[in-house]
C-alpha positions as CSV (number, residue, x, y, z in Angstrom):
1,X,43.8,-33.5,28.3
2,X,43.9,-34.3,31.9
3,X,41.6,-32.8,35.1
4,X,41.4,-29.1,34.2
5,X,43.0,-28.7,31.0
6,X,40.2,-30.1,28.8
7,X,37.2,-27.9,30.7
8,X,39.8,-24.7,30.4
9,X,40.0,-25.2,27.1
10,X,36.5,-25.8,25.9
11,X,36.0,-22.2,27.6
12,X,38.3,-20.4,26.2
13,X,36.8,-21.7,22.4
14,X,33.4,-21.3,23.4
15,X,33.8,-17.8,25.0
16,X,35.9,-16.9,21.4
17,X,33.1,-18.0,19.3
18,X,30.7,-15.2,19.4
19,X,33.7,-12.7,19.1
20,X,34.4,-14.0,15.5
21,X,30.9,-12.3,14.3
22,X,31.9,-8.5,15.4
23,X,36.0,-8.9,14.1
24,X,36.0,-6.2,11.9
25,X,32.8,-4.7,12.5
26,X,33.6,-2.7,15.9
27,X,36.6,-1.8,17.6
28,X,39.0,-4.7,18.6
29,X,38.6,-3.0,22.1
30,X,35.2,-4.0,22.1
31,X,35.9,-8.0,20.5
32,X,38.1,-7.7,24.0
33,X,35.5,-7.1,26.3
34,X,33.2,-9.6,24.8
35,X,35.5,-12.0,25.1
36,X,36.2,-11.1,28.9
37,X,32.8,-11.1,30.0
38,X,32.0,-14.6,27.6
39,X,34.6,-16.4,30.6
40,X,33.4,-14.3,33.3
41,X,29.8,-15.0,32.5
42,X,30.3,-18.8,32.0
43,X,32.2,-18.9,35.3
44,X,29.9,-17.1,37.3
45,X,27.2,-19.8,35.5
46,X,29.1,-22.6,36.6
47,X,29.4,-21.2,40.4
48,X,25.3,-20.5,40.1
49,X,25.1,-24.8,39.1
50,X,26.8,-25.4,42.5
51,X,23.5,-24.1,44.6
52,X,19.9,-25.9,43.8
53,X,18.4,-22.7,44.2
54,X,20.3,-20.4,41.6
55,X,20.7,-23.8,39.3
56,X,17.7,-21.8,37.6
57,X,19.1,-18.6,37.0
58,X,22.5,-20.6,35.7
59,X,20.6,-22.4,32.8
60,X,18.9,-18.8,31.7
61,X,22.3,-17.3,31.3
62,X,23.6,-20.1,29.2
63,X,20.0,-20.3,26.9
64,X,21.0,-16.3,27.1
65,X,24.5,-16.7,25.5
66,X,23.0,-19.8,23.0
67,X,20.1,-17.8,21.9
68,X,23.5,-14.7,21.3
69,X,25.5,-16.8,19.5
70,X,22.4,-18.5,17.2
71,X,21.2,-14.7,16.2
72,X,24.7,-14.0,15.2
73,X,24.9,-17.3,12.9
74,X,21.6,-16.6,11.5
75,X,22.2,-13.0,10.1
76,X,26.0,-14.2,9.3
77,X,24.9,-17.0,7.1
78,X,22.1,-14.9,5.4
79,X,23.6,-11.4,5.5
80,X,27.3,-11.8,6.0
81,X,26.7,-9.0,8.5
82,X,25.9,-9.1,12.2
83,X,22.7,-8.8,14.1
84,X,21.0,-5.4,14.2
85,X,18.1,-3.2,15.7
86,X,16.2,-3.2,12.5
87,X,15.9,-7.5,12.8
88,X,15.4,-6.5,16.7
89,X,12.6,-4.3,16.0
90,X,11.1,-6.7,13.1
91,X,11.1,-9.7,15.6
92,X,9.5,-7.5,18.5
93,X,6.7,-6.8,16.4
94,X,6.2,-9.9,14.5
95,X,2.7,-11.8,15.8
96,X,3.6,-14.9,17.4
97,X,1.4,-17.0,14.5
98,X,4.4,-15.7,12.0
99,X,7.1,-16.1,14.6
100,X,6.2,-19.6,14.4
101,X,6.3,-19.7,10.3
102,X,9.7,-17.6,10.4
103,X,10.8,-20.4,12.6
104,X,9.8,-23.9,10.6
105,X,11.7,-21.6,7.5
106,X,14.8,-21.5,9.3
107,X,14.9,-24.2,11.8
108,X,18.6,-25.1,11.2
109,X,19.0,-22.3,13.7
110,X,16.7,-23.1,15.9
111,X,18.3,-26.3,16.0
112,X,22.4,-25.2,16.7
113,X,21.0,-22.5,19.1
114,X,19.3,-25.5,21.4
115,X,22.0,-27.8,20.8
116,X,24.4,-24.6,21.9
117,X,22.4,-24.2,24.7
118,X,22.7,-27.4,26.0
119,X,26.7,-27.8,25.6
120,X,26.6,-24.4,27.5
121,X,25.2,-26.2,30.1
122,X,27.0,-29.3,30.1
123,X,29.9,-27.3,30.6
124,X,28.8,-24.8,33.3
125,X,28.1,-28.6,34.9
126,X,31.8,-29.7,34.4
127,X,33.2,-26.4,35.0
128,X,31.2,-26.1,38.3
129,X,32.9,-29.3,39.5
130,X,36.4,-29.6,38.3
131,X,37.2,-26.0,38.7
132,X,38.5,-24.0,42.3
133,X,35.5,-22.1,44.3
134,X,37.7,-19.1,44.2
135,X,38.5,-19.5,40.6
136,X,34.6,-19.1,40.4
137,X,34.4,-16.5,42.8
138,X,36.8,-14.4,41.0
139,X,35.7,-15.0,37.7
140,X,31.8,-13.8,38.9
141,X,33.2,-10.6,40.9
142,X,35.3,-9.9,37.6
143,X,31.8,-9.9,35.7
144,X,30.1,-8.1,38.1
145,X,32.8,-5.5,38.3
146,X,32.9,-4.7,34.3
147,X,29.2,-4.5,33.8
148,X,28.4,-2.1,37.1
149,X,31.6,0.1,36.1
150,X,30.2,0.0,32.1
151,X,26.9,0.7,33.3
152,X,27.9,4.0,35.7
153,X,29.9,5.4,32.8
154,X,27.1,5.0,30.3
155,X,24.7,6.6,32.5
156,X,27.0,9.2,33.8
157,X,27.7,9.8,29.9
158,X,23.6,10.0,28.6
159,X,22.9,12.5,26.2
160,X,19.4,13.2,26.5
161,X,19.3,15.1,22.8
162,X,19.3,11.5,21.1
163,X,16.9,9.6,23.4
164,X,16.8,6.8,20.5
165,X,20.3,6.1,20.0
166,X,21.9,6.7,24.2
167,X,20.5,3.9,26.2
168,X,22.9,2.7,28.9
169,X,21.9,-0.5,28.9
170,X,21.9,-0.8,25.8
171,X,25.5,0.6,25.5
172,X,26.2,-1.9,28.4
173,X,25.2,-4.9,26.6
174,X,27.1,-4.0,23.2
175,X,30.2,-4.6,25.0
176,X,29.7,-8.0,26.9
177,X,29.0,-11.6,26.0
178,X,25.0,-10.8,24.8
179,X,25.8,-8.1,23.1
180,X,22.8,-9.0,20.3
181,X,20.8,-7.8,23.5
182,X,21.5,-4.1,23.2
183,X,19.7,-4.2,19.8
184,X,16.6,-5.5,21.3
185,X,17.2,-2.9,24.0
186,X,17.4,0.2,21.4
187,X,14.3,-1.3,19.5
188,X,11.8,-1.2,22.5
189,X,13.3,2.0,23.3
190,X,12.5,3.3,20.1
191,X,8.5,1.0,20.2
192,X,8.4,3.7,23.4
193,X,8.7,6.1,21.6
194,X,6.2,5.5,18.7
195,X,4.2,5.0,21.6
196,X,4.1,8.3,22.5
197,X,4.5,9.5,18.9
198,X,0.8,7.8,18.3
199,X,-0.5,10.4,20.8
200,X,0.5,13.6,19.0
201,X,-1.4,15.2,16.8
202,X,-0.3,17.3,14.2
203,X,-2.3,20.2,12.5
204,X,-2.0,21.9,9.1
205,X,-3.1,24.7,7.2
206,X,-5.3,23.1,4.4
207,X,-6.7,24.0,1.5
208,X,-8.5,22.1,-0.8
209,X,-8.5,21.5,-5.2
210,X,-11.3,19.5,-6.2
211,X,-9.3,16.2,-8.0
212,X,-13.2,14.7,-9.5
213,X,-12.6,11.8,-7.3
214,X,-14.3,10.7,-4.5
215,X,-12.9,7.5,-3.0
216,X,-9.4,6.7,-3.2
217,X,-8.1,3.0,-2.3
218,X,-4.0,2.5,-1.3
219,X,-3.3,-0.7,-1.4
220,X,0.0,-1.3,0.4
221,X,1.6,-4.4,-1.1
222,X,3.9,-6.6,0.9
223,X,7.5,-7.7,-0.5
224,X,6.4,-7.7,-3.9
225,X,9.7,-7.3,-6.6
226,X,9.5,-5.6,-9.9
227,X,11.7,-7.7,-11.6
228,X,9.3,-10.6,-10.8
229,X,6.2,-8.9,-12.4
230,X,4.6,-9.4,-16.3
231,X,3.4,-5.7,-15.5
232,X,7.4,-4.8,-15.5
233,X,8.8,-7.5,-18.3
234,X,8.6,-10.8,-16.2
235,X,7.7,-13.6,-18.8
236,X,5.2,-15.4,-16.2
237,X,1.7,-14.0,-16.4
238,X,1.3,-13.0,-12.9
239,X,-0.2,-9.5,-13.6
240,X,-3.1,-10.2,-16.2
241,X,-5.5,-7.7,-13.8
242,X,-3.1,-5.0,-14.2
243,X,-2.2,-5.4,-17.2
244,X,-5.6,-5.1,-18.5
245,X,-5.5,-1.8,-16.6
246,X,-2.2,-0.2,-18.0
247,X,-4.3,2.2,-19.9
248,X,-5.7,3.6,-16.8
249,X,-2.5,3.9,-14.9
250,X,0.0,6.5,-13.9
251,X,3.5,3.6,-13.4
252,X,6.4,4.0,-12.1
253,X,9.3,2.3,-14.0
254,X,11.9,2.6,-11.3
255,X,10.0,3.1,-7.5
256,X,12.7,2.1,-5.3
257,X,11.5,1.5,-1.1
258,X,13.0,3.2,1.8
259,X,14.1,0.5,3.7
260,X,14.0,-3.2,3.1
261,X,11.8,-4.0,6.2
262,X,8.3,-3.4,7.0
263,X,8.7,-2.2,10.0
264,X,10.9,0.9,8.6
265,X,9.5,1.2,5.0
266,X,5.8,1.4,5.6
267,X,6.0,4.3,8.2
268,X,8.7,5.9,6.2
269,X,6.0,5.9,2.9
270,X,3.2,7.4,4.9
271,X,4.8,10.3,6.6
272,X,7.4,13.2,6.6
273,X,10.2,10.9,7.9
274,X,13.2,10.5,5.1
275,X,15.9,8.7,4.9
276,X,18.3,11.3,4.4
277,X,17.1,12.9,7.6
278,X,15.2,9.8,9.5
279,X,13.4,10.9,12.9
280,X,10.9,8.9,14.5
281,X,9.3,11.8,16.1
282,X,8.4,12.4,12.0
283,X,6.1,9.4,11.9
284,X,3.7,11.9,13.5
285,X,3.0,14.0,10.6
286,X,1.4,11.2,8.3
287,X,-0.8,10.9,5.4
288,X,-3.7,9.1,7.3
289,X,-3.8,12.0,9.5
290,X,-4.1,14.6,7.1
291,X,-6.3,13.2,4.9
292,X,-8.5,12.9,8.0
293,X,-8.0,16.6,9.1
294,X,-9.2,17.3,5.5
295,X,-12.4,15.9,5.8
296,X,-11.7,12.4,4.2
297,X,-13.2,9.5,6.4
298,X,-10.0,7.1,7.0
299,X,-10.3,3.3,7.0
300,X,-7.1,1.3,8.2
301,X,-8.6,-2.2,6.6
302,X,-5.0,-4.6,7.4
303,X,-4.5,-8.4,7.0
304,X,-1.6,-8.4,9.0
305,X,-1.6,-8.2,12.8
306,X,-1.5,-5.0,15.6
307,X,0.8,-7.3,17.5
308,X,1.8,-4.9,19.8
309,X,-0.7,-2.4,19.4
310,X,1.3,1.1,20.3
311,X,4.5,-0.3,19.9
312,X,4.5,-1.0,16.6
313,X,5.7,1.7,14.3
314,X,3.2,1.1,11.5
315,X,0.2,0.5,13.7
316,X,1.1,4.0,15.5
317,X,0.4,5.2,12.1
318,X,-2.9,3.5,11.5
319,X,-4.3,4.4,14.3
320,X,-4.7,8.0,13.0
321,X,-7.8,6.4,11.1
322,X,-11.0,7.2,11.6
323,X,-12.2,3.0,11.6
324,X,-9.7,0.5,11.7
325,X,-9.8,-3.1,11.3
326,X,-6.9,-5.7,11.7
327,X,-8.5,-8.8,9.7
328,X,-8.2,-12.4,10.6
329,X,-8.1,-14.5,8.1
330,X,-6.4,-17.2,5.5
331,X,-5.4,-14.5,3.1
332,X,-5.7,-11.2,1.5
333,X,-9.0,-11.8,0.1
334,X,-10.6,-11.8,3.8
335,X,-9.8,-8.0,3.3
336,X,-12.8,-7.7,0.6
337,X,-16.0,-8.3,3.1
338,X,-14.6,-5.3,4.9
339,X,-13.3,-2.9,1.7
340,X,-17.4,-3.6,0.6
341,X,-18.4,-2.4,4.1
342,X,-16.4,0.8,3.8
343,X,-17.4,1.6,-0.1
344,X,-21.0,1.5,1.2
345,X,-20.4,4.6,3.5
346,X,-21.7,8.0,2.1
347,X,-19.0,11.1,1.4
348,X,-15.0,11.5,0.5
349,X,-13.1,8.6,1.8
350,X,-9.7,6.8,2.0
351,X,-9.3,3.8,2.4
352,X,-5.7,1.9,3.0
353,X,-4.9,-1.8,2.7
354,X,-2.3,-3.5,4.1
355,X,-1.6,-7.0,2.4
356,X,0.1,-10.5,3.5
357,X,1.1,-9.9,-0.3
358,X,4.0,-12.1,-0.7
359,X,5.7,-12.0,2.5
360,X,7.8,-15.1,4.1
361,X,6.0,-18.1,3.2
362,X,5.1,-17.1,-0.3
363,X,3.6,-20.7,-0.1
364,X,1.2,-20.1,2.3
365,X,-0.3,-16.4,0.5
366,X,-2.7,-18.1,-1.4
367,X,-5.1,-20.6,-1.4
368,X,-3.6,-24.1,-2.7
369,X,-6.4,-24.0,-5.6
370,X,-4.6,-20.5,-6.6
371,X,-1.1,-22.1,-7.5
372,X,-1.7,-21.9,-11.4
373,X,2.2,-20.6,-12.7
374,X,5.6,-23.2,-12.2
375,X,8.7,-22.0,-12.1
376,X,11.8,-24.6,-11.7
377,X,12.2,-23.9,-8.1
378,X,9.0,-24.9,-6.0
379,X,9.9,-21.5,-3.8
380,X,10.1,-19.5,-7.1
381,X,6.7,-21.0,-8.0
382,X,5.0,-20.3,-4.7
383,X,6.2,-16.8,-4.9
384,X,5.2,-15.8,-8.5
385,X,1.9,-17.2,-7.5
386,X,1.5,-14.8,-4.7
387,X,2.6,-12.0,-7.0
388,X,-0.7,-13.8,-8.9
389,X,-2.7,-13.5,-5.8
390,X,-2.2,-9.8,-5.4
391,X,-3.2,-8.9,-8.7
392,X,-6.5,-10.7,-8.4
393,X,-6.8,-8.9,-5.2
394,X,-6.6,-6.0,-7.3
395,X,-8.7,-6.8,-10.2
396,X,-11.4,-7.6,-7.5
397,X,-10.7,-4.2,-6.1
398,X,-10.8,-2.5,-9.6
399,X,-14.2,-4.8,-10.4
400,X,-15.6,-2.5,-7.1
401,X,-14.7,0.8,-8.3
402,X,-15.7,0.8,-11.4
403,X,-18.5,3.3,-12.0
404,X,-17.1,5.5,-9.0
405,X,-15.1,8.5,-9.2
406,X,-12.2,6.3,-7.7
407,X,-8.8,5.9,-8.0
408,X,-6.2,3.4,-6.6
409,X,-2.3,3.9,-5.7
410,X,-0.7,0.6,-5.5
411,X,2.8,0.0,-4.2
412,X,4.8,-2.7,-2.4
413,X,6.8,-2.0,1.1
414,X,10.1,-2.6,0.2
415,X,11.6,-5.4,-2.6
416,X,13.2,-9.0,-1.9
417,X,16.8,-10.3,-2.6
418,X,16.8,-13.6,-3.9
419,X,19.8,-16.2,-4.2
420,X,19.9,-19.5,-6.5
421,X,20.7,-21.1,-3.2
422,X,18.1,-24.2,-2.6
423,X,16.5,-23.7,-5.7
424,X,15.7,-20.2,-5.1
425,X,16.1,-18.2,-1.9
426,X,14.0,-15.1,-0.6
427,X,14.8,-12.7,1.9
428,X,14.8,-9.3,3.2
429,X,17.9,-6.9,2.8
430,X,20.1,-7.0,5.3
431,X,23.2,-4.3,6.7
432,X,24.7,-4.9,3.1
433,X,22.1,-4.9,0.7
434,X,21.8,-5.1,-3.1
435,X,19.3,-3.0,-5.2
436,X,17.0,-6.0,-5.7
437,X,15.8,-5.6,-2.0
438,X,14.4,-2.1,-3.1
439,X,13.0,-2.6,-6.2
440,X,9.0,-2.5,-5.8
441,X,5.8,-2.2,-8.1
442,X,4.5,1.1,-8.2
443,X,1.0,2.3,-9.9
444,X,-1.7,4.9,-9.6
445,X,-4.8,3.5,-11.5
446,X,-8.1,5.4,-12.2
447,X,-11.6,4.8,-13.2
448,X,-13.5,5.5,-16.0
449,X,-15.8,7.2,-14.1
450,X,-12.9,10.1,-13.2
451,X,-13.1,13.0,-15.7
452,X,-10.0,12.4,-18.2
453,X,-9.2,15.8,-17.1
454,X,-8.7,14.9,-13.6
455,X,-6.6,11.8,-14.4
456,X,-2.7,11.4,-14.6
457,X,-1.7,8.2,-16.8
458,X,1.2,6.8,-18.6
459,X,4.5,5.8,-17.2
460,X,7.1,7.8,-14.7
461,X,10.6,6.6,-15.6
462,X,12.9,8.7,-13.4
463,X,14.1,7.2,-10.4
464,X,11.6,7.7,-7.7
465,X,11.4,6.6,-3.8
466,X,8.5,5.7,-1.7
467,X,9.4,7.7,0.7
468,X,7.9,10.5,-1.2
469,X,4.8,8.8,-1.2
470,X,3.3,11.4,1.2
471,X,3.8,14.3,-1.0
472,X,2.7,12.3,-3.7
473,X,-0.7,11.3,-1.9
474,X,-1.2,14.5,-0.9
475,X,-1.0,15.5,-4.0
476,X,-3.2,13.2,-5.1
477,X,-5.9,13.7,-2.8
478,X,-5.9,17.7,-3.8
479,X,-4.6,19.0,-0.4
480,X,-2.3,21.7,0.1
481,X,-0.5,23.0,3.3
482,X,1.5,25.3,2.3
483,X,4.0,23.2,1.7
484,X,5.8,22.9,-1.8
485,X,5.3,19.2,-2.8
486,X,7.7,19.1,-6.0
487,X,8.5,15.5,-5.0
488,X,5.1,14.4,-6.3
489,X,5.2,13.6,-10.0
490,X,1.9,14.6,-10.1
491,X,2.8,18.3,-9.1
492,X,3.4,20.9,-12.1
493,X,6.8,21.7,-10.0
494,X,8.1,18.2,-10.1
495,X,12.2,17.6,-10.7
496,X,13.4,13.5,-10.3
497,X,15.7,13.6,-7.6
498,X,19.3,13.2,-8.7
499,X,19.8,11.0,-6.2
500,X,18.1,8.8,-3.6
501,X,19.2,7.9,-0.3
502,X,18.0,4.5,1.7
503,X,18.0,2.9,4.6
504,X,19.4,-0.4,5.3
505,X,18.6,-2.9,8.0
506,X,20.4,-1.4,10.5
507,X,19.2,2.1,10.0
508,X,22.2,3.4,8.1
509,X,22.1,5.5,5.0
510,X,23.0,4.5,1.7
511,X,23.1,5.7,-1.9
512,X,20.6,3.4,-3.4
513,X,22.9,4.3,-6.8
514,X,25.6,3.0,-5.3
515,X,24.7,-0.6,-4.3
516,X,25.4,-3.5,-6.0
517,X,22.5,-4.5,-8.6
518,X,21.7,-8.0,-7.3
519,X,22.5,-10.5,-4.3
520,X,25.7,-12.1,-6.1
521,X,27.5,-8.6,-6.6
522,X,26.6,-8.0,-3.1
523,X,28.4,-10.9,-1.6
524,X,31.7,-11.0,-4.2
525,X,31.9,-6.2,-2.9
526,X,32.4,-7.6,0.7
C-alpha cells in the first residue's frame, strides 16, 4: 500500500483489536468509544514521538495499551471472559516473589504483551512521520476532549451511597482504549476502604457455654479440591493423616467456597459478609475479633505475605489478632516453630493458619524429597503431592494437640478448575465458572483429650458454604451474641440452606446449583 495507506491501516486493526474482547459483554456504545479513543490515543502517541522531550511519555502510553490488550488475552484464553476487578484486586495484593512465579507460569503473555508493546511503538514511529501535524493535532484534541467531557459527567453523576462501585475515573477508563484500567482503579478503591474497615471495631454482647476445649487451631487451606482428596474418594493416598483421623472428625461432604479467589473467599469465611448481600464494610464484624473480645488470645500465624499491609482485605482481618506473624519461609512447615511458640502460652486461645497449601506452583509447595505420588501429568503429580504436603502439615498439627483439650477446623479457600489441556491445567474460577472452582475440603477434628460429650463427629452431607464459617466458629468456640446462628451445623436450630449463592471473579452472584459441574460443561454453556 503506498505512503499513507499502509500506516492508516495498521491503525485502524490495531485500534480494533482490544474491542473484540468487550463485543458482547457491554453495550456496543461503549465497543464505540473504545475504539475512538484506541486512534485518538495512538495519534496523540505518535505526535508525543515528534518532540525528544515527550518521546517518554509516548512510549508509556503504548506499554499502557500493550499491557491492555495482553490482560485481555490472558483472561480470554483462560476464562473466555474479560478482565475484571476481582483479577485487579488479586494482582494488587499478590507479593512481588509470587508475581514473579505467576509470571514464568504464563509467560506466553508476557511475551505478546512486550512484542505488542514494541509494534505499538514502531508504529507511533511511522505514524509520527508519514502522517499530517494537524491530523495529529486533531486526533490528540479529539482524545483530550472525550476523556475531560467523560470525566465531568461521571463526577457530576457520583453517587456517594455506593462509594465502592462510583469512581469516575474508573467510569472514565471503562470507556476508552485502557479500559482493563478502571478495574484496577475500583480495586484500590475498594484496598481504601479495607483500610479503614481494619480500624473499626465492632462490639458484641457475649455470653459464654463452656465447649471442654481449650485451644482451638483453624487451619485455612489454600486451593485445595475435594475431588482430588483420598479423604473424599480420590484413589491417590494423599490424605493418610486424615484419614487416620476420620473417627475424630465432624466432615463436610459437600463445603462449597464463597468465591474462587483468596482475596474474596477468605474474608468472606471469617466474617458477616455474604454473598447474597456482599459489603465490604462487613469484613469488620469477624471471627478473630470476637473470639478476642471473648477472652480468647488470637494468633494470626500465615505463610503467605502482608503485601500490602492495610490494603489487603484478608490481612485487614488478621490484624484483629492479638500476635500476628507473617512467616518466611520454603513452605508450610516453617509455620510449626511458630504454632509450638503459641501452644506454649497459658489460657483459652485461637490460633489461625493460613497455608501456601496448593496454590499456583503446586510444584514448588513442597520440598522435592516430598514428591512421593505420580499421576500421568507432571502438573497433576505436583499438585496431588501438595494436597500430600497439607495433610502432613496436619498430622504434625494433630501429633501437637494430642493430650489437650483441642480441636481443629480445617477448610480450604475456595476450589480449582482443572482442564486436560497440557497434560493437566489448574486455575482459579473466573467470570464464568464451573462448580469444580468451589468445591473444597472441609473438617472439624477433635482430640481425645475433649470430653465425648463436648464433641461433634461424623459427616455433614447437606450442601453447606464457607461463608457460614463464622456462625459455625462461633458456635464452635461456645459464644453467643444474641444472634441466632442456625447456619452452624453444630447449632440444635440448624436447617441446610436450600440454596447457596456465590460469588464469581468479578463479584457477581450466582447460584452455585446452577453452574455447570466441571470446566468442559463450562466452556461448551457459553
Amino acid at each position: 500500500m503506498p505512503g499513507r495507506l499502509l500506516p492508516l491501516f495498521l491503525l485502524a486493526f490495531c485500534s480494533l483489536l482490544p474491542c473484540l474482547f468487550m463485543l458482547g459483554h457491554t453495550g456496543n456504545s461503549v465497543v464505540l468509544k473504545i475504539y475512538v479513543t484506541s486512534i485518538t490515543m495512538l495519534l496523540l502517541c505518535a505526535l508525543l514521538w515528534r518532540h525528544r522531550l515527550t518521546q517518554p511519555l509516548s512510549l508509556l502510553l503504548c506499554a499502557l495499551l500493550a499491557a491492555n490488550f495482553g490482560l485481555s488475552l490472558f483472561s480470554y484464553s483462560l476464562y473466555q471472559a474479560p478482565f475484571n476487578d476481582g483479577f485487579a484486586l488479586s494482582i494488587l495484593e499478590t507479593h512481588p516473589d509470587e508475581s514473579f512465579e505467576m509470571l514464568a507460569m504464563y509467560w506466553p503473555y508476557l511475551a505478546v504483551t512486550t512484542v505488542s508493546a514494541i509494534g505499538l511503538m514502531l508504529l507511533t514511529r511511522k505514524l509520527s512521520r508519514r502522517l499530517p501535524t494537524r491530523v495529529l493535532q486533531a486526533g490528540s484534541l479529539l482524545f483530550a476532549a472525550f476523556m475531560s467531557v467523560t470525566y465531568a459527567k461521571a463526577a457530576y453523576h457520583d453517587d456517594s451511597s455506593q462509594p465502592r462501585r462510583w469512581v469516575p475515573s474508573a467510569y472514565l477508563m471503562e470507556k476508552s482504549a485502557l479500559f482493563n484500567a478502571s478495574y484496577f482503579i475500583a480495586a484500590l478503591n475498594d484496598s481504601q476502604l479495607i483500610g479503614e474497615i481494619s480500624q473499626r471495631k465492632v462490639r458484641h454482647h457475649i455470653e459464654q457455654r463452656p465447649t471442654g476445649i481449650d485451644t482451638y487451631v483453624v487451619v485455612i487451606g489454600e486451593s485445595a479440591r475435594r475431588q482430588s482428596m483420598n479423604l473424599y474418594g480420590y484413589p491417590q493416598p494423599d490424605t493418610p493423616q486424615a484419614n487416620a483421623q476420620r473417627q475424630n472428625m465432624l466432615l463436610f461432604n459437600d463445603a462449597i467456597a464463597a468465591a474462587p479467589l483468596t482475596v474474596l473467599a477468605v474474608p468472606l469465611s471469617l466474617s458477616i459478609a455474604s454473598p447474597a448481600r456482599f459489603e465490604l464494610h462487613d469484613y469488620a464484624d469477624n471471627i478473630i475479633g470476637l473470639a478476642g473480645e471473648a477472652g480468647y488470645r488470637t494468633y494470626w500465624l500465615s505463610a503467605q505475605d502482608a503485601y500490602g499491609s492495610y490494603a489487603n482485605a484478608v490481612t485487614a482481618i488478621a490484624l484483629n489478632a492479638r500476635e500476628k506473624a507473617w512467616v518466611s519461609g520454603d513452605h508450610d512447615f516453617s509455620l510449626l516453630p511458630h504454632l509450638d511458640k503459641a501452644l506454649q502460652q497459658p489460657g483459652r486461645k485461637v490460633i489461625f493458619l493460613h497455608l501456601m497449601g496448593s496454590h499456583s506452583s503446586a510444584c514448588k509447595r513442597f520440598p522435592s524429597g516430598a514428591a512421593t505420588l505420580h499421576e500421568q501429568g507432571a502438573y497433576d503429580s505436583c499438585y496431588v503431592n501438595s494436597i500430600r504436603y497439607t495433610d502432613s502439615l496436619l498430622g504434625q498439627v494433630f501429633a501437637r494437640l494430642k493430650g489437650q483439650r483441642a480441636s481443629v477446623l480445617y477448610y480450604s479457600d475456595h476450589g480449582q478448575e482443572r482442564t486436560p489441556d497440557n497434560g493437566g491445567t489448574y486455575y482459579h474460577g473466573g467470570e464464568y465458572p464451573s462448580q469444580e472452582a468451589y468445591r473444597v475440603p472441609q473438617f472439624i477434628w477433635y482430640s481425645d483429650a475433649v470430653p465425648r460429650d463436648r464433641t461433634r463427629t461424623g459427616q455433614v452431607n447437606a450442601p453447606y458454604s464457607t461463608a457460614d464459617n463464622y456462625y459455625l466458629m462461633m458456635n464452635w468456640l461456645g459464644i453467643r451474641t444474641g444472634v441466632r446462628d442456625c447456619a452452624s451445623p453444630l447449632s440444635d436450630c440448624y436447617a441446610p440452606p436450600s440454596s447457596i449463592t456465590v460469588l464469581n471473579a468479578a463479584r457477581r452472584k450466582l447460584d452455585y446449583h446452577r453452574l455447570p459441574d466441571n470446566v468442559r460443561l463450562a466452556r461448551a454453556a457459553r
